[in-house]
N, CA, C, O and CB atoms as a CASP TS submission, in Angstrom:
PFRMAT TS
TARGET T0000
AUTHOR 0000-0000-0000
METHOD Language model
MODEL 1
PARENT N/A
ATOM      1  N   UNK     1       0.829  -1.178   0.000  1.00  0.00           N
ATOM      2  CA  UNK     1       0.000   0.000   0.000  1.00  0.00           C
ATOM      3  C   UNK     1       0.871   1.238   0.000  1.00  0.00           C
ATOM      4  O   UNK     1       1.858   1.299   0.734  1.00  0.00           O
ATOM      5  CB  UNK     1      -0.942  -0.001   1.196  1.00  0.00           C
ATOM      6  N   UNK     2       0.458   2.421  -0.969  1.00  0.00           N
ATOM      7  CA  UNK     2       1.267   3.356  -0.755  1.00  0.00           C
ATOM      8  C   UNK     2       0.769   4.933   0.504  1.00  0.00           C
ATOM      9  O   UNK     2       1.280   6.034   0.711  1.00  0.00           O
ATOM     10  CB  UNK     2       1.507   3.690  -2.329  1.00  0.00           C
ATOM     11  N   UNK     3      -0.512   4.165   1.082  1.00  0.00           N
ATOM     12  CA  UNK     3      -0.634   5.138   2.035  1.00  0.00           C
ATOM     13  C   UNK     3       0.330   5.783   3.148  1.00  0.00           C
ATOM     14  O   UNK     3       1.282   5.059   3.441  1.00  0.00           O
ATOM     15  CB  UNK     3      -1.497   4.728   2.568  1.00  0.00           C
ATOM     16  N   UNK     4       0.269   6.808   3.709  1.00  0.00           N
ATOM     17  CA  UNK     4       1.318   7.520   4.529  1.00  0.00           C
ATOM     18  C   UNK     4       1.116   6.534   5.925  1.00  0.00           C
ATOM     19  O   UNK     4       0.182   5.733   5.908  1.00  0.00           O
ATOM     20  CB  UNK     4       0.974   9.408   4.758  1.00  0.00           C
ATOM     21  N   UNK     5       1.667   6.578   6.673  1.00  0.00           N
ATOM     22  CA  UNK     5       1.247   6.270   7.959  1.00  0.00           C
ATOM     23  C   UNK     5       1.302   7.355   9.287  1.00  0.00           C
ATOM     24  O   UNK     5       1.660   7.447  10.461  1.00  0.00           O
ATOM     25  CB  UNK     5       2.031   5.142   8.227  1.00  0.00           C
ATOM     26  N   UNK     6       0.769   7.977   8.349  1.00  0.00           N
ATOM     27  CA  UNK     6       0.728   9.424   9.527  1.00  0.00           C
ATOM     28  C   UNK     6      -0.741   9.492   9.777  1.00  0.00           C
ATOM     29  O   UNK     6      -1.205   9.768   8.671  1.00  0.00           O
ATOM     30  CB  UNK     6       1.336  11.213   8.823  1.00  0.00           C
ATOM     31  N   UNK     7      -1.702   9.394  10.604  1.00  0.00           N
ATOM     32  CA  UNK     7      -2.414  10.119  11.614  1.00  0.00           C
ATOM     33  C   UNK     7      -3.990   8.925  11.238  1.00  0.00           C
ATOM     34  O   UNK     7      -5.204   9.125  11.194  1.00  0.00           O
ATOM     35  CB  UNK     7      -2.509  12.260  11.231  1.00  0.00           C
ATOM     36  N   UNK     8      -2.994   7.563  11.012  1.00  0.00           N
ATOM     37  CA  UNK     8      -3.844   6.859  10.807  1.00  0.00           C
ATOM     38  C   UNK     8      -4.557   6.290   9.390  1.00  0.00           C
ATOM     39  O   UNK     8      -5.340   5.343   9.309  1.00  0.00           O
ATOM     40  CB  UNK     8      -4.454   7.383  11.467  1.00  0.00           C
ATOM     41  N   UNK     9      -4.121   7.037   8.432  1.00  0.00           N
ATOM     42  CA  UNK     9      -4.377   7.083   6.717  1.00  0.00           C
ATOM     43  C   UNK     9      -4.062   5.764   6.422  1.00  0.00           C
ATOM     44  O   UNK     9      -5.141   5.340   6.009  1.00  0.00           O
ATOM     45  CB  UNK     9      -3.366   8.180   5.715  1.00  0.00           C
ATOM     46  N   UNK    10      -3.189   4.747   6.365  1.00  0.00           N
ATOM     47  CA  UNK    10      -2.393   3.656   5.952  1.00  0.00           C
ATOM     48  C   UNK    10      -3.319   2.767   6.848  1.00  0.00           C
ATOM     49  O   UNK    10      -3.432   1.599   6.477  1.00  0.00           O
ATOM     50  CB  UNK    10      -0.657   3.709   6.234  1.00  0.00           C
ATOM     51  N   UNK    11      -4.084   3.196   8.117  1.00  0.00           N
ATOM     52  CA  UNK    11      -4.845   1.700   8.434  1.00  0.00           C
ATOM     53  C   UNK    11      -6.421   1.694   7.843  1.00  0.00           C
ATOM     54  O   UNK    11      -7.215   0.757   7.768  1.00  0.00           O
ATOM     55  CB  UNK    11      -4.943   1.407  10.304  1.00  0.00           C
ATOM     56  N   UNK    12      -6.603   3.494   7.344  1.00  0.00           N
ATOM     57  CA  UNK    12      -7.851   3.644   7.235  1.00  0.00           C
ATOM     58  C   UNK    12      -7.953   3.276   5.468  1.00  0.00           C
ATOM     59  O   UNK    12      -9.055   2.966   5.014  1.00  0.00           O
ATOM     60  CB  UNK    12      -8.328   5.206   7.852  1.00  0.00           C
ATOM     61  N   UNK    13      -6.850   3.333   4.635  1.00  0.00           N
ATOM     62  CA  UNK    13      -6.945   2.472   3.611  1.00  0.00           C
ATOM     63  C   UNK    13      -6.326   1.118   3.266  1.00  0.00           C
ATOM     64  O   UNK    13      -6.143   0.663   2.137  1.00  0.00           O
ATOM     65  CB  UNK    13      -6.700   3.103   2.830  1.00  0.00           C
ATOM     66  N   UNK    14      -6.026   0.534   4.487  1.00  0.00           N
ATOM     67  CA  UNK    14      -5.528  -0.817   4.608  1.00  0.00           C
ATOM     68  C   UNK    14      -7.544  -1.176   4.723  1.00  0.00           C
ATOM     69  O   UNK    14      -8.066  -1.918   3.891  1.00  0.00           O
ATOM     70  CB  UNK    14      -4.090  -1.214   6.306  1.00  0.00           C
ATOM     71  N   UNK    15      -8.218  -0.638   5.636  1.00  0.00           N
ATOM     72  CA  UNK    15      -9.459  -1.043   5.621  1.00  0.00           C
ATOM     73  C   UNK    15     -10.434  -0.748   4.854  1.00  0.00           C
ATOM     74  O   UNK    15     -11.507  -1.302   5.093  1.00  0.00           O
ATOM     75  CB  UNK    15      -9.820  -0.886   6.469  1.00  0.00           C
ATOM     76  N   UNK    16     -10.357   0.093   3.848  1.00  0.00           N
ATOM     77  CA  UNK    16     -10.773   0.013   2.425  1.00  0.00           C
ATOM     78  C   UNK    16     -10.588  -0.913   1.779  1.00  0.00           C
ATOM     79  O   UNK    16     -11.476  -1.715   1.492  1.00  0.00           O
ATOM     80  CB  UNK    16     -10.372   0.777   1.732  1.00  0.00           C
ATOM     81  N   UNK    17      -9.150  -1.020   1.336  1.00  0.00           N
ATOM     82  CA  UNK    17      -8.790  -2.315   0.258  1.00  0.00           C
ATOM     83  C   UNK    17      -9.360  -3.701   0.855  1.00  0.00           C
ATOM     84  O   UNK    17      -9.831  -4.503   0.049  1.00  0.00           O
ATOM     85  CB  UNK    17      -6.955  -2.533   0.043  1.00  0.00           C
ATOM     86  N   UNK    18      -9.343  -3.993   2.105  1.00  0.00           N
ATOM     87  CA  UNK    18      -9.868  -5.358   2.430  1.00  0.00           C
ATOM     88  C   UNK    18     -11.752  -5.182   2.617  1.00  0.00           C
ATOM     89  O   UNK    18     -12.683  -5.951   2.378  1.00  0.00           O
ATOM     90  CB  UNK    18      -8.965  -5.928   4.066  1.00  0.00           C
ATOM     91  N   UNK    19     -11.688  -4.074   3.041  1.00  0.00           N
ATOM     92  CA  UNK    19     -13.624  -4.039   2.591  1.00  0.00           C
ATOM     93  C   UNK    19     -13.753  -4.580   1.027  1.00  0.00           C
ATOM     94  O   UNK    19     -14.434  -5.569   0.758  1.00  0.00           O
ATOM     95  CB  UNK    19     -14.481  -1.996   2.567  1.00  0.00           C
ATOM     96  N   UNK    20     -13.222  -4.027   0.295  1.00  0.00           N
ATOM     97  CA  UNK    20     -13.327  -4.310  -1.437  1.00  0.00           C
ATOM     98  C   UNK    20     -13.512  -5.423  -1.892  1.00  0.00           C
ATOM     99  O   UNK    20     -14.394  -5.866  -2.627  1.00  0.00           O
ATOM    100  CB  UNK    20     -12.238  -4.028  -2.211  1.00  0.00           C
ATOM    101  N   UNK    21     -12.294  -6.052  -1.245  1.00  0.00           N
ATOM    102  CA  UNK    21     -11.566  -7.430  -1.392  1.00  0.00           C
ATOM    103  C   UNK    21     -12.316  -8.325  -0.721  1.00  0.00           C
ATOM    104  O   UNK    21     -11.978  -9.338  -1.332  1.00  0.00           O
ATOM    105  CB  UNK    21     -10.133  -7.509  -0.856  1.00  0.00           C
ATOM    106  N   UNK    22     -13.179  -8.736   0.185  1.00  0.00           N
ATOM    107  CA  UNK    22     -14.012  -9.230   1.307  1.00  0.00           C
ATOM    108  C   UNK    22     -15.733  -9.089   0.810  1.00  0.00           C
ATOM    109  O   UNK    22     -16.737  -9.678   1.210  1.00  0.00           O
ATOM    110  CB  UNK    22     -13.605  -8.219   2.778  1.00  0.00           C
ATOM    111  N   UNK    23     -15.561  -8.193  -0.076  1.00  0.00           N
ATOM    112  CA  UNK    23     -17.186  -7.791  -0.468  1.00  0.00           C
ATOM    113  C   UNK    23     -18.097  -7.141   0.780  1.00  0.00           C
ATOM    114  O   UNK    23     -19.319  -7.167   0.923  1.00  0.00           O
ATOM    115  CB  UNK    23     -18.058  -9.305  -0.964  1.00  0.00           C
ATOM    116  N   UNK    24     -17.245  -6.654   1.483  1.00  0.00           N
ATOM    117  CA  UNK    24     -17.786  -6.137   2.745  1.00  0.00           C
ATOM    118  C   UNK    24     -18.046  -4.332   3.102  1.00  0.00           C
ATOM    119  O   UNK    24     -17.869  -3.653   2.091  1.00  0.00           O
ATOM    120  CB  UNK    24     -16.732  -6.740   3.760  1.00  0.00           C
ATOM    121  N   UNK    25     -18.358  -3.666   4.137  1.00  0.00           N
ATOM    122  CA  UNK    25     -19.104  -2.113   4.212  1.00  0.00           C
ATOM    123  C   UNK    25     -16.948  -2.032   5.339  1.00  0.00           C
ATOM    124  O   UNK    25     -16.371  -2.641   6.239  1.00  0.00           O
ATOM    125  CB  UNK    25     -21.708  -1.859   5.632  1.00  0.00           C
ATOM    126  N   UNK    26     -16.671  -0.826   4.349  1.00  0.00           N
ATOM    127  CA  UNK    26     -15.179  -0.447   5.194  1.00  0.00           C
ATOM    128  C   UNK    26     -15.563  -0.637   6.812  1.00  0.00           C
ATOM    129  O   UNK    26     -14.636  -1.184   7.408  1.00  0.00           O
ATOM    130  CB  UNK    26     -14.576   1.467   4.879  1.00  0.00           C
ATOM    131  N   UNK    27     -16.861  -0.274   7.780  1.00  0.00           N
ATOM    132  CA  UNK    27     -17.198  -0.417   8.820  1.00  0.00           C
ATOM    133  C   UNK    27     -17.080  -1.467   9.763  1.00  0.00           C
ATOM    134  O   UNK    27     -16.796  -1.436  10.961  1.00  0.00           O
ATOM    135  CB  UNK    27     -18.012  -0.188   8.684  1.00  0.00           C
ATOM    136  N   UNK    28     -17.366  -2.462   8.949  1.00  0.00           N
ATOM    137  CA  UNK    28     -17.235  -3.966   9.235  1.00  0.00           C
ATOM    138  C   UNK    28     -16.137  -4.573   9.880  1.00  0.00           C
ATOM    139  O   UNK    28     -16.068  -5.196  10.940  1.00  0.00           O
ATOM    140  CB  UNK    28     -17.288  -4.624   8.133  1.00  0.00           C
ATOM    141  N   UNK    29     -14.974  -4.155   8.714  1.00  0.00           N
ATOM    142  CA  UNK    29     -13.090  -4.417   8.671  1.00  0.00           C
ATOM    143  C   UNK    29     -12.600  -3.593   9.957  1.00  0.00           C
ATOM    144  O   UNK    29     -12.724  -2.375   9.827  1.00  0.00           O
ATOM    145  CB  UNK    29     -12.110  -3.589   6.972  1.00  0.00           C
ATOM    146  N   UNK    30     -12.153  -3.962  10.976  1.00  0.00           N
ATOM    147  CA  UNK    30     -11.743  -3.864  12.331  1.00  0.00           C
ATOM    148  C   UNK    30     -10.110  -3.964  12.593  1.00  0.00           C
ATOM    149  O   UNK    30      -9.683  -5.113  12.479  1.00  0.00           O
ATOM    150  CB  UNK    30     -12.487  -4.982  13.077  1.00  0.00           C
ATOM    151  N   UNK    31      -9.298  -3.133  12.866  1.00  0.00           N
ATOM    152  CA  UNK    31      -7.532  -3.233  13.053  1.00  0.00           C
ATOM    153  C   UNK    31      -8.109  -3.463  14.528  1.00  0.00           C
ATOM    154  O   UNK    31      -8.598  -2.507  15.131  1.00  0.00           O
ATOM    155  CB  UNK    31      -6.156  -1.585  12.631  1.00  0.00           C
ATOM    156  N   UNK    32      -8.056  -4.583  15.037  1.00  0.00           N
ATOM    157  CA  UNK    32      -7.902  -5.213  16.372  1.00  0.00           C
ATOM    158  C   UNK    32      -6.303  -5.135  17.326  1.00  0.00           C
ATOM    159  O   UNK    32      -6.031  -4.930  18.509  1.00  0.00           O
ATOM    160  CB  UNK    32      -8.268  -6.772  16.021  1.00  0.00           C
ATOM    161  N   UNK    33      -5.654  -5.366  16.316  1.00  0.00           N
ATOM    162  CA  UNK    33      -4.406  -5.220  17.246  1.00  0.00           C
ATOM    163  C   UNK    33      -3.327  -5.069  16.242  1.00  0.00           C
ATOM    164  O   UNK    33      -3.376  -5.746  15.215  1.00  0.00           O
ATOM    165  CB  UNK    33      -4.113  -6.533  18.300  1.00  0.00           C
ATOM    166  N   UNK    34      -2.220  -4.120  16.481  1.00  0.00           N
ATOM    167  CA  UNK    34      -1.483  -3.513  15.292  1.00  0.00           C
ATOM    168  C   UNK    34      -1.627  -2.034  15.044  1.00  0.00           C
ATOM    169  O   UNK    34      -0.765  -1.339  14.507  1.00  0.00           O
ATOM    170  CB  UNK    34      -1.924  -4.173  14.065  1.00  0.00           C
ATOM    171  N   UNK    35      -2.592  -1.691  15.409  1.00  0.00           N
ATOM    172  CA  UNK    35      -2.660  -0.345  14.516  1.00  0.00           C
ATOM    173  C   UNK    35      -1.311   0.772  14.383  1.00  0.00           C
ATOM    174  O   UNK    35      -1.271   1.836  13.766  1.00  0.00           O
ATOM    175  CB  UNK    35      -3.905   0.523  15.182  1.00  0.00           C
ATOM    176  N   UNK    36      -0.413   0.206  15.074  1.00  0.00           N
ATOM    177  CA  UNK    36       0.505   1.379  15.014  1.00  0.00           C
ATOM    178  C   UNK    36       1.499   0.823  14.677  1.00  0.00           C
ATOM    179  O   UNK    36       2.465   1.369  15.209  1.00  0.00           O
ATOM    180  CB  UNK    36       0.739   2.202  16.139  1.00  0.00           C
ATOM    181  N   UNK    37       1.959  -0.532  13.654  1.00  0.00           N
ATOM    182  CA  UNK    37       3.065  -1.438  13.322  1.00  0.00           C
ATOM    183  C   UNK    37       2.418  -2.055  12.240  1.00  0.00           C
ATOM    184  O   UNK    37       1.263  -1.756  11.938  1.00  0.00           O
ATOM    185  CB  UNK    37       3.590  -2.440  14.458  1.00  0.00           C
ATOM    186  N   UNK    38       3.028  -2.832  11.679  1.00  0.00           N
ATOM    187  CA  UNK    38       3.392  -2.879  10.345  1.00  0.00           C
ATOM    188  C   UNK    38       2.698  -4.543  10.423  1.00  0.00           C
ATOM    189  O   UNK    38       2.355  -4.919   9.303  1.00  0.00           O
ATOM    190  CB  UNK    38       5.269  -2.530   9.917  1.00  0.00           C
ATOM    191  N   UNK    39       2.488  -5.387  11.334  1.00  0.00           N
ATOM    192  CA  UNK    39       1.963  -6.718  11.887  1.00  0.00           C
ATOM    193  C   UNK    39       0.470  -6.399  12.222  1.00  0.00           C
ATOM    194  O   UNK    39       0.350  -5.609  13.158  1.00  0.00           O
ATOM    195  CB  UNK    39       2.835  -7.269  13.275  1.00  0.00           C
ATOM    196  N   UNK    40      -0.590  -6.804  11.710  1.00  0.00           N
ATOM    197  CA  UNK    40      -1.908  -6.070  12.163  1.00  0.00           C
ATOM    198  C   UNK    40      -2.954  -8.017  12.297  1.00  0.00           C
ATOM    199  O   UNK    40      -2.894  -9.145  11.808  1.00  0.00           O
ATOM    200  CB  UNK    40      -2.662  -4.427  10.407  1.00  0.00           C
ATOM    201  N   UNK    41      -3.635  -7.344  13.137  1.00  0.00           N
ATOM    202  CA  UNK    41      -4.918  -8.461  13.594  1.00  0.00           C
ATOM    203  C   UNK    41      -6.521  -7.311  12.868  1.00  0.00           C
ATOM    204  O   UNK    41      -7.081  -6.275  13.229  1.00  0.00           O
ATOM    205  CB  UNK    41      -4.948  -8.749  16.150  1.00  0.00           C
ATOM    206  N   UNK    42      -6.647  -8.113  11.945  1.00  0.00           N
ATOM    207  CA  UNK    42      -8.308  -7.582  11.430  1.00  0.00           C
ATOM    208  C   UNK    42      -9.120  -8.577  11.460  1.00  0.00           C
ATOM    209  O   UNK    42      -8.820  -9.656  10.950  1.00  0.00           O
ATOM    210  CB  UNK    42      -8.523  -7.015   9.907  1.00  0.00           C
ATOM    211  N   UNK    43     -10.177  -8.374  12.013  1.00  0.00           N
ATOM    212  CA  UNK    43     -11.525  -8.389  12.158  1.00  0.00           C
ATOM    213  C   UNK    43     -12.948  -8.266  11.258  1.00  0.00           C
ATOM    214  O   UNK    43     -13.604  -7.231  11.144  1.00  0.00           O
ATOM    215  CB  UNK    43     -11.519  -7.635  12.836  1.00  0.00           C
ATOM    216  N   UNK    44     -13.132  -9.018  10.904  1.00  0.00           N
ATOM    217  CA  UNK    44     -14.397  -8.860   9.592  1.00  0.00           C
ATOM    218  C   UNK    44     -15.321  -9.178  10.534  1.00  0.00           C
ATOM    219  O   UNK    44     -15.314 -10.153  11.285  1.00  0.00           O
ATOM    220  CB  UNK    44     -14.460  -9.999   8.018  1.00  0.00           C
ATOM    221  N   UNK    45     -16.374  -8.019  10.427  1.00  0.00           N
ATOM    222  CA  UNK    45     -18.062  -8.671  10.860  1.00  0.00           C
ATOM    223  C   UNK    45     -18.698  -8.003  10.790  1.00  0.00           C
ATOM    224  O   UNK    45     -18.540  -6.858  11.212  1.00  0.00           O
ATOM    225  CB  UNK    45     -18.535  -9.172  12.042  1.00  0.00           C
ATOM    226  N   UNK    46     -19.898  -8.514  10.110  1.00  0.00           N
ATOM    227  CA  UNK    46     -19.584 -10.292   9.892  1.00  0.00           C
ATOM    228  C   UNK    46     -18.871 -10.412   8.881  1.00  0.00           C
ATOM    229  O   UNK    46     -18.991  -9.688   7.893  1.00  0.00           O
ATOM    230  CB  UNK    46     -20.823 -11.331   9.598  1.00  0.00           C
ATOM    231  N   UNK    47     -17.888 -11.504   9.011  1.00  0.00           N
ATOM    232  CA  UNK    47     -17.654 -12.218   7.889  1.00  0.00           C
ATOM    233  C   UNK    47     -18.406 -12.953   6.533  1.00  0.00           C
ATOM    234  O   UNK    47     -19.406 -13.668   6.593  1.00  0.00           O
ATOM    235  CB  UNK    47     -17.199 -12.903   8.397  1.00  0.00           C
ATOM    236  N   UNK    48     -17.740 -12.626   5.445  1.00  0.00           N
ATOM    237  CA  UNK    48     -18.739 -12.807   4.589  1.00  0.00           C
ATOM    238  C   UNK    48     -18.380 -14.703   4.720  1.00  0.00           C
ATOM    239  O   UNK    48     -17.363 -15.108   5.285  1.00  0.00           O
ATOM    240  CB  UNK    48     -18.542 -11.782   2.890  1.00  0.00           C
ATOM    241  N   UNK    49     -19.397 -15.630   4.103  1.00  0.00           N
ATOM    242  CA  UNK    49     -19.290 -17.149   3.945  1.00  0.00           C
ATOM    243  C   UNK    49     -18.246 -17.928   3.649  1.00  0.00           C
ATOM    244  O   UNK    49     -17.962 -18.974   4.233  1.00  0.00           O
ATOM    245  CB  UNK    49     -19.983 -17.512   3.140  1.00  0.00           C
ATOM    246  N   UNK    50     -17.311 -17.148   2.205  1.00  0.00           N
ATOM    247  CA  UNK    50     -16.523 -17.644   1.505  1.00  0.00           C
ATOM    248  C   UNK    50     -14.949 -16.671   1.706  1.00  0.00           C
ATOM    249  O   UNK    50     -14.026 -16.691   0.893  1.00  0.00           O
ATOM    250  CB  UNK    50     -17.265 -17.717   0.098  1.00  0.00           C
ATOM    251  N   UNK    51     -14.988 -15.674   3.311  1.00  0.00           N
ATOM    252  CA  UNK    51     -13.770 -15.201   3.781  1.00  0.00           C
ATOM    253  C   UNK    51     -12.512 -16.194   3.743  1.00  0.00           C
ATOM    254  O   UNK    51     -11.467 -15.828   3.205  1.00  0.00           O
ATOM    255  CB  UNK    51     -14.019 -14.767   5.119  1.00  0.00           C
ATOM    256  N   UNK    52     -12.649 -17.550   4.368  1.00  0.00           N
ATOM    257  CA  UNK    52     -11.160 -18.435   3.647  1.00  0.00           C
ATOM    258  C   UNK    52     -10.670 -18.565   2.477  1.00  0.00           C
ATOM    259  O   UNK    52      -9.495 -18.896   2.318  1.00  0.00           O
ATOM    260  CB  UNK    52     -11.127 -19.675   3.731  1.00  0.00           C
ATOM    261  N   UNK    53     -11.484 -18.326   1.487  1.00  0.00           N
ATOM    262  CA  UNK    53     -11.612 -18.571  -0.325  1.00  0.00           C
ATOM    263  C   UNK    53     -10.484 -16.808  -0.219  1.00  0.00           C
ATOM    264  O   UNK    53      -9.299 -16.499  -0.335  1.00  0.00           O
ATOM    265  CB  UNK    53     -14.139 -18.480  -1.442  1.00  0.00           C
ATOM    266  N   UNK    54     -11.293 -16.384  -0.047  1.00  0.00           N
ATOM    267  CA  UNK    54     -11.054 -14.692  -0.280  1.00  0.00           C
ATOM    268  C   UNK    54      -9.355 -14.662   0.283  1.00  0.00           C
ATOM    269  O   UNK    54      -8.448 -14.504  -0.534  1.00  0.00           O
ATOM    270  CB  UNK    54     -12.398 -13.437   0.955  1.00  0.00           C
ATOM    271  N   UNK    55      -9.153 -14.787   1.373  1.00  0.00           N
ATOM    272  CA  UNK    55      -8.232 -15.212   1.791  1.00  0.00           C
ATOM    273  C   UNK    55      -7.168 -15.875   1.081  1.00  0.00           C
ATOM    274  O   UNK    55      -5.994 -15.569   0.877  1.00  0.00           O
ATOM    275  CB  UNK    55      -8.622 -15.734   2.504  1.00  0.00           C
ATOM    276  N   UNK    56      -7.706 -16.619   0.837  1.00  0.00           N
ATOM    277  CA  UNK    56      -6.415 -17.654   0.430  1.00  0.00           C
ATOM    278  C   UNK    56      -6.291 -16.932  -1.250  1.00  0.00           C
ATOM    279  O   UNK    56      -5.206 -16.538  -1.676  1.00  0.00           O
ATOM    280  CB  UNK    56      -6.934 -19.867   0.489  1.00  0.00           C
ATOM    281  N   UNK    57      -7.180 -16.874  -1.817  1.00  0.00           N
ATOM    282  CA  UNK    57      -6.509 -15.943  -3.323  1.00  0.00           C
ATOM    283  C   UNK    57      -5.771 -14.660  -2.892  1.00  0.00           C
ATOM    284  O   UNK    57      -4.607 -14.501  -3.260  1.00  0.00           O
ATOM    285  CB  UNK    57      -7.886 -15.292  -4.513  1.00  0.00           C
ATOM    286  N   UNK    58      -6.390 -13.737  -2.129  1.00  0.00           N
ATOM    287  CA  UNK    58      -5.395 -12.349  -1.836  1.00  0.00           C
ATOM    288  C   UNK    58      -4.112 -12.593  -1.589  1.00  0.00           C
ATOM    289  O   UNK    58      -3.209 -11.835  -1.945  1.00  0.00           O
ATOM    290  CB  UNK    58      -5.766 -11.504  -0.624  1.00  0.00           C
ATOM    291  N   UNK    59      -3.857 -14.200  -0.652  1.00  0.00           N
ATOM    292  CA  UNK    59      -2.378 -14.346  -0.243  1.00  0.00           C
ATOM    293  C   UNK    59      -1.837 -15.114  -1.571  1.00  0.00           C
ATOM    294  O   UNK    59      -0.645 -14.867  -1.753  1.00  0.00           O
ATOM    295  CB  UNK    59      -2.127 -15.287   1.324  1.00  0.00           C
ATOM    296  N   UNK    60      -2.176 -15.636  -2.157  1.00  0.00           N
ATOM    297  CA  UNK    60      -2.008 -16.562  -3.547  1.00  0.00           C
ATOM    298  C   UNK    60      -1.131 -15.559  -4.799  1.00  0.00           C
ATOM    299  O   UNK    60      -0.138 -15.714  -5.509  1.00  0.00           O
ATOM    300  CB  UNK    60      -3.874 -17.042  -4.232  1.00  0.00           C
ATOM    301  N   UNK    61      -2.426 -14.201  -4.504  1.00  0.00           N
ATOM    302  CA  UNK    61      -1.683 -13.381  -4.938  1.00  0.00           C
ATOM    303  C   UNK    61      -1.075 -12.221  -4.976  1.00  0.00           C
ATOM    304  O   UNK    61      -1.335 -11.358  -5.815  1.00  0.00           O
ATOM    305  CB  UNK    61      -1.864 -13.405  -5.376  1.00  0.00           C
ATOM    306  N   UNK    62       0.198 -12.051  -3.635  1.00  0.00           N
ATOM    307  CA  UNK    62       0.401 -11.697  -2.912  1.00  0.00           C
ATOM    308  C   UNK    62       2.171 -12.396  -3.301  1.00  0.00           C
ATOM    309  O   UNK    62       3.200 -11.723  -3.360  1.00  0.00           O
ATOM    310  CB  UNK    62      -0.656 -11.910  -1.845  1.00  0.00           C
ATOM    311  N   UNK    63       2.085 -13.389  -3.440  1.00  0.00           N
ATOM    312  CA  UNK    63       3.612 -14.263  -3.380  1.00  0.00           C
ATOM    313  C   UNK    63       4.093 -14.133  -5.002  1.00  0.00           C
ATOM    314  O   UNK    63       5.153 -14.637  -5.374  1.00  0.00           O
ATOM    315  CB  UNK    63       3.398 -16.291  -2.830  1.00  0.00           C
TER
END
């Protein structure tokens, strides 16, 4: 992501792109733990049915 990480921007479009990606409302997508490091715990909810599917292609393509 090329967001800044100043005043919170980089988690608030880290939780855009995975709303997108998830088929989910940005509201939903939750930085649980991380928010201020580069290692983050998110939270979908609800989770949509097929979140492991979703998952596993984003990291698929990702490598």
């Amino acid at each position: 992501m090329a967001a800044p990480a100043v005043e919170g921007k980089a988690n608030e479009r880290l939780r855009a792109v995975l709303a997108k990606a998830f088929g989910v409302r940005k509201g939903d997508v939750s930085v649980v733990a991380g928010d201020r490091g580069r290692d983050k715990v998110i939270e979908l909810s609800p989770a949509p049915a097929d979140a492991a599917e979703r998952l596993n292609m984003l990291l698929a393509e990702s490598t």
